[in-house]
C-alpha positions as a printed Julia matrix, in Angstrom:
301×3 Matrix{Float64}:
 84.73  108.24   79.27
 85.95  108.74   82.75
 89.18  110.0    82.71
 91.65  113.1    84.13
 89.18  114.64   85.83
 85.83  113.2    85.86
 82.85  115.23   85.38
 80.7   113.68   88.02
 76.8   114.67   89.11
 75.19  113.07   92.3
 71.24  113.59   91.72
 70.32  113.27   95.79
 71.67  114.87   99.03
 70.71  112.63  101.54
 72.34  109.59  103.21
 73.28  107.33  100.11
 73.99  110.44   97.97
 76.29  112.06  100.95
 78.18  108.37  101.13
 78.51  108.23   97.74
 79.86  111.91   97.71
 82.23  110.7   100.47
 83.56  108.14   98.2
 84.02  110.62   95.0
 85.92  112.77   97.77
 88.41  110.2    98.53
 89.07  110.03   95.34
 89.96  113.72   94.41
 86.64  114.07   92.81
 84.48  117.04   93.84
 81.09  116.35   92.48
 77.94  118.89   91.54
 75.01  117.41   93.82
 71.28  118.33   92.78
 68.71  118.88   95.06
 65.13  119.31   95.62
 65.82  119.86   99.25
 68.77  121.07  100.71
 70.84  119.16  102.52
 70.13  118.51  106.01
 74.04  117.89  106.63
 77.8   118.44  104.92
 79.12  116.09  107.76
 79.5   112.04  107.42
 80.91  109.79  110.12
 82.78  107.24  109.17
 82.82  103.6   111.04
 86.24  104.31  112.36
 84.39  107.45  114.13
 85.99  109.95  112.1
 83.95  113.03  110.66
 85.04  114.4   107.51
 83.15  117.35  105.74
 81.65  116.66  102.56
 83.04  118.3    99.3
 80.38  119.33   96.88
 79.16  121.74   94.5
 75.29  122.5    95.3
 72.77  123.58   92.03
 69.19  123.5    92.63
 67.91  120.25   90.62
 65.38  121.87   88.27
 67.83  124.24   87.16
 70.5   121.85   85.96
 72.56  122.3    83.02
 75.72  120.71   81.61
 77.28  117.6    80.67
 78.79  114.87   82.78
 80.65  111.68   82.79
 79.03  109.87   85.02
 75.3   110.48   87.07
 74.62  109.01   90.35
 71.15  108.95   90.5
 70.62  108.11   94.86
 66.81  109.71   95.47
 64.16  107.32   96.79
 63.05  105.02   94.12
 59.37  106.89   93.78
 61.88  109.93   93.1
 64.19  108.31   90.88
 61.17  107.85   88.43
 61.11  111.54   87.46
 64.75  111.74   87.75
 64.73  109.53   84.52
 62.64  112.01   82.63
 64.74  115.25   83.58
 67.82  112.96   82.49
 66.6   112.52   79.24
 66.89  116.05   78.35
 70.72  116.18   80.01
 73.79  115.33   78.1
 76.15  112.48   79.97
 77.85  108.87   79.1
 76.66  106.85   81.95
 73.68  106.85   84.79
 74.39  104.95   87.55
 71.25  104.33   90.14
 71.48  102.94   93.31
 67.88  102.52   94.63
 66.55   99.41   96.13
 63.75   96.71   94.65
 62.95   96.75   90.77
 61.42   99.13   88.44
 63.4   102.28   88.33
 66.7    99.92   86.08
 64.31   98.91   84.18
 62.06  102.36   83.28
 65.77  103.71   82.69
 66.75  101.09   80.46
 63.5   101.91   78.35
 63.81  105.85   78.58
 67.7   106.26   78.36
 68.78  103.57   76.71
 70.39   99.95   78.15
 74.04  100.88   77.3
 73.81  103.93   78.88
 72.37  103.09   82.56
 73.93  100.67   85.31
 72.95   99.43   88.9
 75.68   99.9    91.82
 73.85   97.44   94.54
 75.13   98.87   97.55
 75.29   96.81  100.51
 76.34   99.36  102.94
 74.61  101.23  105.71
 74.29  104.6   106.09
 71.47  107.21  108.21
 70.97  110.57  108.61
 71.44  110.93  112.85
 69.5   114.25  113.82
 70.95  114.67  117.54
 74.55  115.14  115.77
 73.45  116.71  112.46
 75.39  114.14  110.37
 75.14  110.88  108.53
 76.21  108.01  109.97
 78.06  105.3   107.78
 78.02  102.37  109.54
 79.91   99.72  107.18
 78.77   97.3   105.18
 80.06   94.55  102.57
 80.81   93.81   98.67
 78.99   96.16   96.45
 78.03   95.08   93.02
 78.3    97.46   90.3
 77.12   96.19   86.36
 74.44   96.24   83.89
 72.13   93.87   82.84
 73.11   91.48   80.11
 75.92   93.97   78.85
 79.3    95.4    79.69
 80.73   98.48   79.04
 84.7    99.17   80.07
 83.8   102.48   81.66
 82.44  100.71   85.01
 85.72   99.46   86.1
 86.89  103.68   85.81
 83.24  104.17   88.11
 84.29  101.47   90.4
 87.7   102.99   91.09
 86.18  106.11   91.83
 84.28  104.44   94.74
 87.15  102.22   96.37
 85.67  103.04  100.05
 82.53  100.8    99.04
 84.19   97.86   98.01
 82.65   97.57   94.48
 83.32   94.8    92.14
 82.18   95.34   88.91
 80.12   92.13   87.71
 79.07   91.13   83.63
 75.46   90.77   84.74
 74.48   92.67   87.56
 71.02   90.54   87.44
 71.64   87.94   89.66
 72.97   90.87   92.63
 70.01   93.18   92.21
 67.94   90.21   93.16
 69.93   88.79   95.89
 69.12   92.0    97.79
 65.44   92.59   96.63
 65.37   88.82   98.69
 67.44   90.53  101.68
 65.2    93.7   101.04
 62.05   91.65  100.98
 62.5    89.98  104.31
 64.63   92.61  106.32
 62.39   95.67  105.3
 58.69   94.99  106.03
 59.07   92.64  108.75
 61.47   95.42  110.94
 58.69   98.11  109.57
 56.04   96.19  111.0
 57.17   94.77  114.27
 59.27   98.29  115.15
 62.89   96.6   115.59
 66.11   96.49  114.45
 67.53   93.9   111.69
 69.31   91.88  114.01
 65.43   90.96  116.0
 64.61   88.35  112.83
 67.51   86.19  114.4
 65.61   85.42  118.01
 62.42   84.23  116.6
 61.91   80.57  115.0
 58.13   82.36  113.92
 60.26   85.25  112.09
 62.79   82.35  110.37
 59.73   80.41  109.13
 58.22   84.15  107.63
 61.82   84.79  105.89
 62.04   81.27  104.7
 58.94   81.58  103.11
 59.15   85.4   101.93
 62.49   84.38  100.29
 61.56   81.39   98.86
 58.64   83.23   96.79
 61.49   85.85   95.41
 63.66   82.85   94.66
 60.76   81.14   92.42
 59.62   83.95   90.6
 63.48   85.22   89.63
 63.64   81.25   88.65
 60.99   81.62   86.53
 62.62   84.29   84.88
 65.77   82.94   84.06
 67.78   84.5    87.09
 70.0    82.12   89.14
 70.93   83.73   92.51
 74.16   83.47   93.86
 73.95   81.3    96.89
 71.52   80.45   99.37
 69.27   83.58   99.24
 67.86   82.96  103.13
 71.69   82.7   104.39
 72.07   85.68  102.95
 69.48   86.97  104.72
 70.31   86.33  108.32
 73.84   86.8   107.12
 72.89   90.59  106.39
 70.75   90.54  110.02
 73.36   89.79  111.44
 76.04   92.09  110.75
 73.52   95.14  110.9
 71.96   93.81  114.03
 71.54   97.08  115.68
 70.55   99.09  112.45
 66.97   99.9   111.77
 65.62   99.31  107.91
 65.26  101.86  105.42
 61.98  100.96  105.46
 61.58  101.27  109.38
 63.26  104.51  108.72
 60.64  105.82  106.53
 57.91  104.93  108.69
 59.0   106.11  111.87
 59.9   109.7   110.17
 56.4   109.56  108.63
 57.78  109.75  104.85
 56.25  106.99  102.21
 58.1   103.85  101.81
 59.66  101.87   98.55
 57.51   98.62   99.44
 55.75   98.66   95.86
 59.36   98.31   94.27
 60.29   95.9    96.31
 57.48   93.15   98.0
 54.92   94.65   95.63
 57.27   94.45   92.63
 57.07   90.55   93.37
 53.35   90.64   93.83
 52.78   91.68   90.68
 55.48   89.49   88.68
 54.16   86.77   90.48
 50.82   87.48   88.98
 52.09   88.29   85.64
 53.93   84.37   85.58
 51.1    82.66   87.45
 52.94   82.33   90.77
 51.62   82.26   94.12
 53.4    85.23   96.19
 50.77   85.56   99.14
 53.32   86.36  101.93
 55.08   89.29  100.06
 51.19   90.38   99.46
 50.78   90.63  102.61
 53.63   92.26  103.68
 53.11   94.47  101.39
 49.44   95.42  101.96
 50.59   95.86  105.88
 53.5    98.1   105.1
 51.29  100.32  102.77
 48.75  100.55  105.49
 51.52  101.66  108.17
 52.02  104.57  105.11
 48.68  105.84  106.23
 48.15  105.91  109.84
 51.42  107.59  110.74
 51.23  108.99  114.44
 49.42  105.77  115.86
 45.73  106.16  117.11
């Protein structure tokens, strides 16, 4: 139960784990971060241009130890897998992981247990910015916080703990997680591949027929599945390009820095439910097949 003075463990030091320590901060909460690699930074900039220091007690992550309230699990989704089986072994009430795409909610749901892991979709941006040697918040929207197909009371304590993100705590946080796998889906590969920022989808009438159809492949298969998305999943798309315009994707991110990508949780995770429910998904294949192949020809030619 989060209460008095939340035990709180952030497994991650980089740019979502930093804004999510940010948040814990404002709060009065100092929490333990794990790491694999130190942190490249203890500085965050705000979007009013402020820089505040980061709060934080360091511990190497293969030596942790202890109990805690609540887990903020903020590694790369490929990471977050082994973070599940280290938690496991760990004592605490409630794991809250914040990557992108599918797959990691769902291995931690069969690992840790359902009532015992939630998904904070964070639709904010946030980079690490080397010429400064800080992360850069840059804004962002609503976040969703919830699990799927339960409720426990203790989110609405997590929520409050985060009030710089905006988070509403939602009964099913289902229909959210996909809404941004769509955003994900479209945004991610397509800036990856062409070398631009978000905001370059909005000039092309090629790039709005690729989105439509990207999108409209997510939409069908979480259809199939029983998942209704909130509103009109491509709006939301060029909604999201538009406000982060000059941002570059996570996925962009990753490939100009050289570092693999999370493409196989999100346009691959869709390949392969697609094949799984007999569904045609041949434009998230490809997308995904191209972003994998950018993975191994970093550097150019």
């Amino acid at each position: 139960m989060v209460v008095g003075n939340p035990r709180v463990l952030v497994i991650g030091p980089g740019s979502v784990g930093s804004l999510i320590t940010y948040a814990l901060n404002t709060s009065g909460v100092i929490p333990q971060v794990a790491f694999r690699s130190r942190p490249r930074s203890s500085l965050i900039r705000c979007p009013s241009g402020e820089v505040h220091g980061l709060r934080a007690e360091l511990t190497p992550f293969e030596g942790l130890s202890g109990s805690w309230d609540v887990v903020f699990v903020t590694t790369k989704a490929y990471d977050a897998v082994g973070v599940i089986g280290r938690l496991r072994n760990l004592e605490f009430d409630l794991a809250v992981f914040t990557q992108n795409g599918l797959g990691v909610l769902e291995r931690a749901e069969e690992v840790l247990g359902g009532d015992r892991v939630a998904q904070l979709v964070l639709n904010h941006g946030v980079y690490y910015d080397s010429s400064s040697g800080t992360f850069v918040w840059v804004g962002g929207g609503r976040s969703y916080l919830g699990m799927r197909r339960r409720f426990r009371e203790v989110l609405r304590a997590v929520a409050q703990l985060l009030k710089p993100l905006s988070v509403e705590v939602v009964d099913d946080v289902e229909p959210y997680r996909w809404v941004k796998l769509v955003v994900n889906a479209c945004i991610n590969p397509i800036t990856a591949l062409l070398r631009v920022p978000n905001g370059y989808l909005l000039r092309s009438r090629e790039l709005e027929l690729a989105v439509r159809r990207v999108a409209e492949e997510v939409r069908v298969v979480a259809s199939r599945l029983g998942i209704e998305l909130p509103g009109d999943p491509v709006a939301e798309v060029f909604r999201v390009a538009e406000s982060t315009a000059g941002n570059i994707s996570s996925t962009l991110s990753d490939v100009l820095a050289c570092r693999r990508t999370e493409v196989e949780f999100i346009n691959g995770a869709v390949v392969e439910l697609g094949r799984k429910l007999g569904i045609p998904t041949p434009y998230n294949e490809v997308l995904y097949y191209l972003v994998k192949s950018l993975e191994g020809v970093c550097g150019g030619v």
